[in-house]
C-alpha positions as CSV (number, residue, x, y, z in Angstrom):
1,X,38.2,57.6,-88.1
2,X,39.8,55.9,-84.8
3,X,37.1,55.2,-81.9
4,X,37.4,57.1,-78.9
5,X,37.7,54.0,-76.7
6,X,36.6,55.3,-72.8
7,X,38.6,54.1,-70.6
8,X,38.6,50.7,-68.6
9,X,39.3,49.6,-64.8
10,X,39.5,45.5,-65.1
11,X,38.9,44.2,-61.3
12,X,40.3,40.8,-60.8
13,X,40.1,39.0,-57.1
14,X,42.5,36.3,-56.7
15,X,42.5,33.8,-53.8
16,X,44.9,31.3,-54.1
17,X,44.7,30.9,-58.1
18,X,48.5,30.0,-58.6
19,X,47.3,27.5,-61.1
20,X,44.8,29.8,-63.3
21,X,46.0,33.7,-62.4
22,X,49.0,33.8,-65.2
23,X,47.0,32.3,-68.0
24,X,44.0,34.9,-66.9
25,X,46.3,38.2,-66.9
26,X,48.1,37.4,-70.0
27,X,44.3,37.3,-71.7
28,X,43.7,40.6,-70.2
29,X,47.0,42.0,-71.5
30,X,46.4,40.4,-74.9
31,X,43.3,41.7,-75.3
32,X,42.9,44.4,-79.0
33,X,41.9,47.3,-76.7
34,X,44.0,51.2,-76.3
35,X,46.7,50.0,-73.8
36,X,46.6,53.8,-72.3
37,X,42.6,53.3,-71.6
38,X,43.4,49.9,-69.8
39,X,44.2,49.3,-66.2
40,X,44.3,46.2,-64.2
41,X,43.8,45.9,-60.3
42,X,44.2,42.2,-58.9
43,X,43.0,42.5,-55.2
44,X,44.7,39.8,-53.6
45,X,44.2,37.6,-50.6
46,X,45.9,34.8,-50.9
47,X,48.5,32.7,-49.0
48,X,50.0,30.5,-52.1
49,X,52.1,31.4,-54.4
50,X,49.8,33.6,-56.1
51,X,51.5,36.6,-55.5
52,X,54.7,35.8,-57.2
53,X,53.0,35.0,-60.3
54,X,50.8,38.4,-60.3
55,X,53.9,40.1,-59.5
56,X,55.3,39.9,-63.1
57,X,52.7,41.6,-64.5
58,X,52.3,45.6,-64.8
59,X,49.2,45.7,-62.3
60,X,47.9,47.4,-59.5
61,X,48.5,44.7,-56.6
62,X,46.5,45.0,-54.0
63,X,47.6,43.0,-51.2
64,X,45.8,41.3,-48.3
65,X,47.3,39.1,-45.9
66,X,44.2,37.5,-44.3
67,X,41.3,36.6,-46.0
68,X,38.5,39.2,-47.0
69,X,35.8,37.7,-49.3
70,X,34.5,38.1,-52.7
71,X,32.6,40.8,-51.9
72,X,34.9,43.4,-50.7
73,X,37.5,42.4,-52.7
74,X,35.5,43.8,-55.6
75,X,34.5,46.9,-53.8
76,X,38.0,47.3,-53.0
77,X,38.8,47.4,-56.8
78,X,36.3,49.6,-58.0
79,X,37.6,52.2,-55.5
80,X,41.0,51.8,-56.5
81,X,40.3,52.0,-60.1
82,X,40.5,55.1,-61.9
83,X,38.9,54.1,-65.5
84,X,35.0,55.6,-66.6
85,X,34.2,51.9,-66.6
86,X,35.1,49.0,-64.5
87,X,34.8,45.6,-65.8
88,X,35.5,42.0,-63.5
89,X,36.2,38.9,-64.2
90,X,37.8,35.7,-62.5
91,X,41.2,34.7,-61.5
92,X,40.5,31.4,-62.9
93,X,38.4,32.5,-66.3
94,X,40.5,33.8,-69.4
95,X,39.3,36.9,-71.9
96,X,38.9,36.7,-75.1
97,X,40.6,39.3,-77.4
98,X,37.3,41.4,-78.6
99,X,36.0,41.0,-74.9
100,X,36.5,44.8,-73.6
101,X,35.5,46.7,-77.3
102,X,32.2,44.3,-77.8
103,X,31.3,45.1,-74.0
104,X,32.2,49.2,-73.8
105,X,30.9,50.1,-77.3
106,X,27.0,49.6,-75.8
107,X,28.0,52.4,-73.3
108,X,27.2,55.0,-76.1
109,X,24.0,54.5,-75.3
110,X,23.5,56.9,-71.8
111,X,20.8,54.7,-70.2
112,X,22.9,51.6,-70.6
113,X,25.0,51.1,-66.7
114,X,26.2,47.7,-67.2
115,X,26.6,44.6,-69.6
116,X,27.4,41.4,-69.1
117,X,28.6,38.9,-71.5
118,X,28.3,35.0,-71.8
119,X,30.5,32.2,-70.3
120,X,32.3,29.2,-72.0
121,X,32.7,26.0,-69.5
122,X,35.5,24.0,-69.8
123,X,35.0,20.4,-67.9
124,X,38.3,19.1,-67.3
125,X,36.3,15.5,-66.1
126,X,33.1,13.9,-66.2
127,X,31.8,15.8,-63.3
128,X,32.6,19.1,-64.5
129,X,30.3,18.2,-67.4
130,X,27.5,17.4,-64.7
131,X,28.1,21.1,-62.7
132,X,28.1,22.2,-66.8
133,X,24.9,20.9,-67.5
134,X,23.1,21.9,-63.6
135,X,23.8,25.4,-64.9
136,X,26.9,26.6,-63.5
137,X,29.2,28.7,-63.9
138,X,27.1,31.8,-65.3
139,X,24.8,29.3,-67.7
140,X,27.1,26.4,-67.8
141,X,26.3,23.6,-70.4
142,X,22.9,25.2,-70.6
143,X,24.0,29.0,-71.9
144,X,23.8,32.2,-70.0
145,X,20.8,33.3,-72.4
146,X,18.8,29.7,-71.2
147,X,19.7,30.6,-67.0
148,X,19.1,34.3,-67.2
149,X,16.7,35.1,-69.7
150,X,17.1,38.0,-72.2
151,X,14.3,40.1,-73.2
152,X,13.9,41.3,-77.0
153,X,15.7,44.6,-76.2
154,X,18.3,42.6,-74.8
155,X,17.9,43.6,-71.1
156,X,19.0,41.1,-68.1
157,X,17.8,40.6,-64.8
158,X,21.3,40.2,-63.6
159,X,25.1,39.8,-64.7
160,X,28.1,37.7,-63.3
161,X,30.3,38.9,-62.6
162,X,32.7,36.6,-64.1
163,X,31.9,39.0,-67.1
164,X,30.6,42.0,-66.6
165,X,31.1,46.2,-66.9
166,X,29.5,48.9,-65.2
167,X,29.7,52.4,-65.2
168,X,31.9,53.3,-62.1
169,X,29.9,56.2,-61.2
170,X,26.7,54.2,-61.2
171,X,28.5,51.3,-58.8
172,X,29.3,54.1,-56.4
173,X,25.6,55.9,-56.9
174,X,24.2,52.3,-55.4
175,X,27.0,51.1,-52.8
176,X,29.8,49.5,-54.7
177,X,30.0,45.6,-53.9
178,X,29.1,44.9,-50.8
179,X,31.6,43.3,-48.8
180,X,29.4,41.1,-46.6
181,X,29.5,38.6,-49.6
182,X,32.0,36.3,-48.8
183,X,32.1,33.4,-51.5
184,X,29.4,35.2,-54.0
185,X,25.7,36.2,-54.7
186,X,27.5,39.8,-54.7
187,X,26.8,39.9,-58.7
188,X,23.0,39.0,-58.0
189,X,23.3,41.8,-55.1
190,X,24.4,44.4,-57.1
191,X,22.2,43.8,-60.0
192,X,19.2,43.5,-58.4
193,X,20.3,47.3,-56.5
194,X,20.7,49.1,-59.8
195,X,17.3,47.3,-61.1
196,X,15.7,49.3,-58.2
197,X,17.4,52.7,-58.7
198,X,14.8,52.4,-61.6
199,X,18.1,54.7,-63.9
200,X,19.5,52.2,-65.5
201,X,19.4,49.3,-68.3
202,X,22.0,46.0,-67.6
203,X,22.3,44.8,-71.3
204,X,23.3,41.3,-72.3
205,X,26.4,41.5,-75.3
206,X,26.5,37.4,-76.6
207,X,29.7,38.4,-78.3
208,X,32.0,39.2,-75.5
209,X,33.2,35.6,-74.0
210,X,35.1,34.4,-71.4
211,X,36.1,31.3,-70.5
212,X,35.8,29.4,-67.6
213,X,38.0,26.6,-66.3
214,X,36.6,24.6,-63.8
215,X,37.7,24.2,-60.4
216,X,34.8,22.2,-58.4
217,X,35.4,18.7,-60.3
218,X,35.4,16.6,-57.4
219,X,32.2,16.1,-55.1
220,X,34.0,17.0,-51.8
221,X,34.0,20.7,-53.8
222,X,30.4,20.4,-55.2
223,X,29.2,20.2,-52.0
224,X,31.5,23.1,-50.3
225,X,30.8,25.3,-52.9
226,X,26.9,24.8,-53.0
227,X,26.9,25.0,-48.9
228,X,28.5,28.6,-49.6
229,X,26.3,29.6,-52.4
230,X,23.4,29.6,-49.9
231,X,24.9,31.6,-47.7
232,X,25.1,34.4,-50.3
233,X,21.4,33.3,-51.4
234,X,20.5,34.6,-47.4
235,X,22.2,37.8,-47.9
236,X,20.7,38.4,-50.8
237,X,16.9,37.6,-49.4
238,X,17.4,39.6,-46.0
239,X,17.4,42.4,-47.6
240,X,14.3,42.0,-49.1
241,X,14.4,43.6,-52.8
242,X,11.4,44.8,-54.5
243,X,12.9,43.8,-58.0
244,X,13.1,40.0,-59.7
245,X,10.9,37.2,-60.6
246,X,7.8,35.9,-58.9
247,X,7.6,32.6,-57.3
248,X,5.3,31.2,-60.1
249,X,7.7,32.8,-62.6
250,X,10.8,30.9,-61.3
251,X,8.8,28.2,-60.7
252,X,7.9,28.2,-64.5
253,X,11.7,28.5,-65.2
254,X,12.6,25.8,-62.9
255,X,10.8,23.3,-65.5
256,X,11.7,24.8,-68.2
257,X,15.9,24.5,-67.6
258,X,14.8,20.6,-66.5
259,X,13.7,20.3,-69.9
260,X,17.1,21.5,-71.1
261,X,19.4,19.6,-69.0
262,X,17.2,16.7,-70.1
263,X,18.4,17.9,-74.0
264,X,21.9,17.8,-72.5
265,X,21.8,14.3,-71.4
266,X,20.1,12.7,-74.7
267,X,22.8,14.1,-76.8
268,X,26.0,13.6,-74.5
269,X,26.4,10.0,-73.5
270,X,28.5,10.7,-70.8
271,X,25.9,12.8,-69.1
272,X,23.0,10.5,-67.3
273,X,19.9,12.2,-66.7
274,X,19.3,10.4,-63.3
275,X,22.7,11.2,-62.1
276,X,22.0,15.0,-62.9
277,X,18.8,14.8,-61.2
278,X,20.3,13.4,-57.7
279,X,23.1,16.2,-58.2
280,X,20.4,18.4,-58.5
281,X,18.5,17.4,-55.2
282,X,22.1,17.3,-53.4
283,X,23.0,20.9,-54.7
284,X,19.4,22.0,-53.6
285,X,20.0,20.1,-50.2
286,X,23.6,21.6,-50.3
287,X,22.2,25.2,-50.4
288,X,19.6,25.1,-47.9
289,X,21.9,23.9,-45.5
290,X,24.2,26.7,-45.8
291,X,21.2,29.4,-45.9
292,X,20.5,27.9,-42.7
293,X,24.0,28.1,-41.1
294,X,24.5,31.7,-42.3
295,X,21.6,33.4,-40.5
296,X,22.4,31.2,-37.6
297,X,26.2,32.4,-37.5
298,X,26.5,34.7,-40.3
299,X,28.2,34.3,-43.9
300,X,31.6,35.0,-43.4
301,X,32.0,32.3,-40.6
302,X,31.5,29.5,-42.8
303,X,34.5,27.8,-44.8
């Protein structure tokens, strides 16, 4: 008997992704999934040529000629999609066949409201292997299940966003995205909003991949993109959440992922352990000084 597949919003923001955006929407329109229960909304803000590429492709285009953030680009999808579920990745990540089936079929289950699935880092260099193995993107080098643990029942604290489904009603019941994340931390955001509805369960599905290609492997980047992660780290801790770890629980964690990027480094040669451990302290460095410049001037001014 055929599977009654529900039906699927994918949410895609591009910002000038003319490199990465035709390799990620042919993964989404290869992937073994009803094409009648698929749609795909690419919310667009770019000013390259990305919107020539996304233009050959049977999507919803949705067009923005100045620059609106990570943040409301998502919520800007999720309102314009039309599927029970609405899933997100990245313009610069690529699907793998199974990905939608092995994330929607845990929906059976009524208490379930999201699910996230793990990430696959490919370094094109030496120093995307470092950003790998310093945790990034969504686990990098380390694994999603060793950054954001997993509990027996297979519960997380939090998705990315990079891959990850919710429920549609359930994004609107808690706000949608919000748009005042510019350059991320609107995954953590959302996550840590349905945690406290107290409703609903995010589950973690190891078997729905995506893969990530790379795009901060040089150290001018690095440092831009760490600067920016701490501005979404301040609009995530002004609002004060009543949900997540304790400071002697992330503490705890802390030393544990040193110990695994210390694992990394003994069994890739190319990977020094002192190196990582000055990345780490820049990155660190890196973050505070954009928390600092964002509740000084606000998020969205820095670039």
């Amino acid at each position: 008997m055929q599977k009654d597949w529900p039906s699927v919003s994918v949410v895609v923001p591009v910002y000038n992704s003319e490199d990465t955006i035709g390799a990620c929407l042919e993964s989404i329109f290869n992937l073994d999934y009803p094409k009648e229960k698929l749609e795909v909304i690419v919310v667009d803000d770019s000013n390259d040529s990305t919107p020539e590429i996304v233009k050959k492709f049977n999507v919803n285009h949705v067009r923005f000629n100045k620059r609106i953030g990570i943040g409301y680009a998502r919520r800007i999808g999720v309102e314009k999609a039309k599927g029970e579920l609405s899933a997100s990745t990245d313009s610069d990540c690529r699907v793998e066949p199974n990905w939608l089936k092995e994330l929607t079929k845990h929906f059976e289950r009524p208490e379930v409201g999201g699910v996230g699935g793990g990430v696959i880092l490919h370094q094109s260099d030496k120093m995307g292997k470092y950003i790998g193995a310093l945790g990034f993107p969504a686990g990098g080098l380390l694994g999603f299940e060793t950054m954001f643990p997993v509990t027996d029942s297979g519960e997380i604290e939090r998705v990315s966003t990079a891959n990850a489904i919710f429920r549609r009603k359930i994004l609107l019941e808690v706000g949608n995205f919000h748009p005042s994340f510019f350059y991320g931390g609107e995954d953590v955001n959302l996550s840590l909003r349905i945690a406290e509805s107290g409703s609903y369960r995010i589950i973690y599905e190891p078997k729905a991949i995506v893969h990530h290609y790379e795009s901060r492997n040089t150290l001018p980047g690095f440092i831009k993109w760490h600067i920016r992660r701490g501005a979404a780290y301040y609009s995530i801790h002004k609002r004060k959440y009543k949900v997540g770890r304790t400071l002697g629980q992330k503490f705890l964690h802390y030393l544990y992922l040193i110990s695994k990027m210390r694992s990394i480094c003994k069994n890739d040669n190319e990977v020094y352990f002192p190196v990582l451990l000055l990345l780490a302290g820049l990155m660190i460095f890196c973050t505070g000084i954009g928390y600092i410049i964002a509740a000084l001037i606000g998020e969205d001014k820095i670039h």
